[in-house]
C-alpha positions as CSV (number, residue, x, y, z in Angstrom):
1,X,-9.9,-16.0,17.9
2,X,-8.3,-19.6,16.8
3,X,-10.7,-19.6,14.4
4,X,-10.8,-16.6,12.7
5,X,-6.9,-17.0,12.6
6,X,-6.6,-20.3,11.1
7,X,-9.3,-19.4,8.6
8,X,-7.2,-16.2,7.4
9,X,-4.0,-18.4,6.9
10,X,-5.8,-20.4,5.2
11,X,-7.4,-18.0,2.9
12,X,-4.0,-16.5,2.2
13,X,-2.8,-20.1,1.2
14,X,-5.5,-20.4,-1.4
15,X,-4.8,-17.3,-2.9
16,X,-1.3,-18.1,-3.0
17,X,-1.8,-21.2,-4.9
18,X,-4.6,-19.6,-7.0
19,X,-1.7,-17.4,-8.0
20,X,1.0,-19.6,-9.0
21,X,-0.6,-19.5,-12.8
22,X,-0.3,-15.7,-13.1
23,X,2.2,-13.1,-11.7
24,X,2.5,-13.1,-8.3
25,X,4.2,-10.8,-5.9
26,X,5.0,-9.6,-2.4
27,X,4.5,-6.6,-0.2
28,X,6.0,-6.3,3.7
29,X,6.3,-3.2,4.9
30,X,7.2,-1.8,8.9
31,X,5.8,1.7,9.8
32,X,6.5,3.6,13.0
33,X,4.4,6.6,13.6
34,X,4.4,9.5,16.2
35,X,2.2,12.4,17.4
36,X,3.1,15.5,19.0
37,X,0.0,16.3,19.9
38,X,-3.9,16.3,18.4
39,X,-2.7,18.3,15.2
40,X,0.6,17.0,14.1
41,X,2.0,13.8,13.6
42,X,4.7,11.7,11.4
43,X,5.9,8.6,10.5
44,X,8.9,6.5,8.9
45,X,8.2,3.6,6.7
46,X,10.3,0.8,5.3
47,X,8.9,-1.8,2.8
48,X,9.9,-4.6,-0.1
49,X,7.9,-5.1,-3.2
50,X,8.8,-7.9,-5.4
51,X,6.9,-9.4,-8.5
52,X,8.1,-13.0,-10.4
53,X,5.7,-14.1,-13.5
54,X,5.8,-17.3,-15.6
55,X,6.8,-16.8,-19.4
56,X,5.4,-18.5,-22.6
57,X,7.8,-20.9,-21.8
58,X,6.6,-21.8,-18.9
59,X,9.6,-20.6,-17.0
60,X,9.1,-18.8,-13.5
61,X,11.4,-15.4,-13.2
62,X,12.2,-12.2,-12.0
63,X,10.2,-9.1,-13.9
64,X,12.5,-6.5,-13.0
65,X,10.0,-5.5,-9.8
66,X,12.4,-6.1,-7.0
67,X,12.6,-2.6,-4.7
68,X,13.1,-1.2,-1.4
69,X,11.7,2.1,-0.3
70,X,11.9,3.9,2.9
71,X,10.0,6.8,3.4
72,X,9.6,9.8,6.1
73,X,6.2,11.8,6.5
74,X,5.1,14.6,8.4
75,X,1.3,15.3,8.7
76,X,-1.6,17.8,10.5
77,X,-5.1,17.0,11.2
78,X,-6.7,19.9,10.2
79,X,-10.2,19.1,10.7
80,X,-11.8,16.0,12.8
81,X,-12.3,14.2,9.1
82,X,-10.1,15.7,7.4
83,X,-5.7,15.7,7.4
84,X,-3.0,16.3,4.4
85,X,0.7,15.2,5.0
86,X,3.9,15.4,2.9
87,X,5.5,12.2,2.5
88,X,9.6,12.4,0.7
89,X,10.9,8.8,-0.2
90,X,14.0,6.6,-1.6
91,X,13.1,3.8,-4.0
92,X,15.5,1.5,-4.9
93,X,16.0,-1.3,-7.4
94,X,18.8,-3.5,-8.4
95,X,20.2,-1.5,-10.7
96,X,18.9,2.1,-10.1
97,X,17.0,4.5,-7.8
98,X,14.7,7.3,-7.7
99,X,13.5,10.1,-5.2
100,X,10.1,11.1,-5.2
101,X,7.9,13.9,-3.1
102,X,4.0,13.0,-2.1
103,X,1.8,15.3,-0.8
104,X,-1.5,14.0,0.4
105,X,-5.0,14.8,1.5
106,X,-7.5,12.3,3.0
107,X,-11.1,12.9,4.0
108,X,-12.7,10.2,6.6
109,X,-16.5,9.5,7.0
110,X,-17.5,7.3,10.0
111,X,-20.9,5.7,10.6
112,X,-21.8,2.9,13.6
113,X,-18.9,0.4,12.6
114,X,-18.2,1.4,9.2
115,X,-15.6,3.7,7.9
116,X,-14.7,5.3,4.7
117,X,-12.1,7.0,4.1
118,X,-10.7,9.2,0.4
119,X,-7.4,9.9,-0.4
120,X,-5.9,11.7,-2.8
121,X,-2.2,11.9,-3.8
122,X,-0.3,13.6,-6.0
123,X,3.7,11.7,-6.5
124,X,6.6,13.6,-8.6
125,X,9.3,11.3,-9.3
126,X,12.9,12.4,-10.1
127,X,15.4,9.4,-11.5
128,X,19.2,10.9,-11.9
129,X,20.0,8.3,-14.0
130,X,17.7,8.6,-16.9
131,X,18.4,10.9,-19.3
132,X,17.1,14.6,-19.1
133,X,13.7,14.0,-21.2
134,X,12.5,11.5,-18.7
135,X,14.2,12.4,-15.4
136,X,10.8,13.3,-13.7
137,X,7.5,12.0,-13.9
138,X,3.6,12.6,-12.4
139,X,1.3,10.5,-11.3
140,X,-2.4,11.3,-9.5
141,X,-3.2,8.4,-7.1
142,X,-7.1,8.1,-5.6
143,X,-7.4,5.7,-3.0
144,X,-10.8,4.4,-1.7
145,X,-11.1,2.7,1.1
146,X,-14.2,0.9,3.2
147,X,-13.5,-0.7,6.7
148,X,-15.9,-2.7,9.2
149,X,-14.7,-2.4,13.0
150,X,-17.1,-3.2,15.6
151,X,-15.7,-2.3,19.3
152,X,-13.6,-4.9,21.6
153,X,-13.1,-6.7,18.3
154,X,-9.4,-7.2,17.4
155,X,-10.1,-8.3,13.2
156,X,-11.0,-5.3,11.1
157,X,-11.9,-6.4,7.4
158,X,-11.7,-4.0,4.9
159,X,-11.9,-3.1,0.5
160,X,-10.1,-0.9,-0.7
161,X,-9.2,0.3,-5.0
162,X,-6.6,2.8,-5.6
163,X,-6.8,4.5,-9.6
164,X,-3.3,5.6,-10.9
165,X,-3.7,8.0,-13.4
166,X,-2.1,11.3,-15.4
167,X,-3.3,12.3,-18.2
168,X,-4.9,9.0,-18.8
169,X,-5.0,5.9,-17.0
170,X,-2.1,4.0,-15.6
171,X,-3.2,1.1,-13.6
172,X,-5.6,0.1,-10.8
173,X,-5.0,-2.0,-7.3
174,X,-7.9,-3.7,-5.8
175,X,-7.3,-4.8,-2.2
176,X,-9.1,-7.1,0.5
177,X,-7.7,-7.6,3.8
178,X,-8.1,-7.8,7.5
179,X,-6.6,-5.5,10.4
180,X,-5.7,-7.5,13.4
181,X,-4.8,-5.5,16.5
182,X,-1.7,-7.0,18.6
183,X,-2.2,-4.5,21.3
184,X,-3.3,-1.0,22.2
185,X,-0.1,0.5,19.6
186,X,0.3,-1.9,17.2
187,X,-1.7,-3.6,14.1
188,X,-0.6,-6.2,11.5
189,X,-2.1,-5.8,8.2
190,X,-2.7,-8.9,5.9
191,X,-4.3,-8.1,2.6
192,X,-4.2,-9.5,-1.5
193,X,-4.1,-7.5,-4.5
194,X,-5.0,-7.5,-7.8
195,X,-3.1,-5.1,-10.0
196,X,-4.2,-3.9,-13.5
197,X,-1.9,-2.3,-15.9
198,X,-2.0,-0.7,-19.0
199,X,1.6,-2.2,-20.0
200,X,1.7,-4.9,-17.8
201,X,0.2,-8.1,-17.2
202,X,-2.0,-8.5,-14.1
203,X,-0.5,-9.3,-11.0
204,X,-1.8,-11.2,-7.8
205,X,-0.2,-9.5,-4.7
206,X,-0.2,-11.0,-1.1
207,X,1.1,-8.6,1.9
208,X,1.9,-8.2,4.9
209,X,2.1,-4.8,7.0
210,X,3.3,-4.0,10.7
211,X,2.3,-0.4,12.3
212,X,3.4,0.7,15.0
213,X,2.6,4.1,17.3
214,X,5.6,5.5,19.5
């Protein structure tokens, strides 16, 4: 268990310093889910993205991604591989903030250890402070995602890509990462991303994620 620990710290250094020529960011995020019973569930999340790039002067600086969000969701399993939730959040930057709504459906296929898992999710976002021609926008977000977990294992690898899109496309996010489970309740999440954008330069993204069940 040593091991496999120091070997993922030491992956995540490397991609760190792999990153320092490019755009590099951050993600940490605490979620705290619940279930009232086999059909319905929810969740509150709280999380930090922030994103720094070097210029063609070679200076290091913010690039206007520094936000908070904090989001409540309430969810049904409807079927044993299928469940759709509605998710409303707050995101905040320095300067400004929007609301948005996000309604989901996820479909999840098991076989022996493996897992895949489809979700699709539609995100309308509402900004008061822009002016009236752009206060709302649309985006269509299809995340894939393939996990390995073999039982009494505590490490969970996994890939994941996740297509933003409306009308044409946006951008992409290509994840790798590793579940580690702390107990029978909680997992910590530690994955890195590579973001493609249609206006924006790649990014390299390291993160961090803490779930809880209560």
């Amino acid at each position: 268990m040593k091991h496999r620990l120091t070997l993922l710290l030491a992956l995540a250094a490397s991609l760190a310093a792999a990153a320092q020529d490019g755009n590099l960011g951050t993600w940490a995020s605490v979620q705290a889910s619940h279930s009232w019973n086999k059909t319905w569930y929810g969740s509150l999340r709280l999380e930090h993205r922030s994103l720094t790039a070097t210029d063609a002067q070679g200076r290091r600086g913010d690039l206007g991604l520094d936000l908070w969000f904090a989001r409540a969701t309430v969810g049904a399993k409807l079927l044993p591989w299928l469940k759709a939730d509605l998710g409303m959040d707050r995101v905040q930057n320095p300067d400004t903030y929007k609301l948005r709504l996000l309604p989901s459906a996820t479909l999840t296929l098991k076989q022996g250890h493996l897992t895949a898992s489809l979700r699709e999710r539609y995100v309308a976002s509402f900004t008061p402070s822009a002016d009236a021609a752009n206060q709302w926008s649309h985006v269509l977000r299809s995340y894939l995602k393939v996990g390995y977990h073999a039982p009494g294992h505590l490490l969970a690898p996994y890939l994941a890509v996740e297509l933003y899109a409306w009308e044409q496309w946006q951008k992409t996010h290509h994840f790798a990462g590793v579940q580690l489970r702390i107990s029978s309740r909680s997992t910590l999440d530690l994955f890195y991303l590579f973001a493609t954008d249609k206006k924006k330069p790649d990014a390299h993204i390291l993160g961090l994620g803490y779930d809880i069940n209560i």
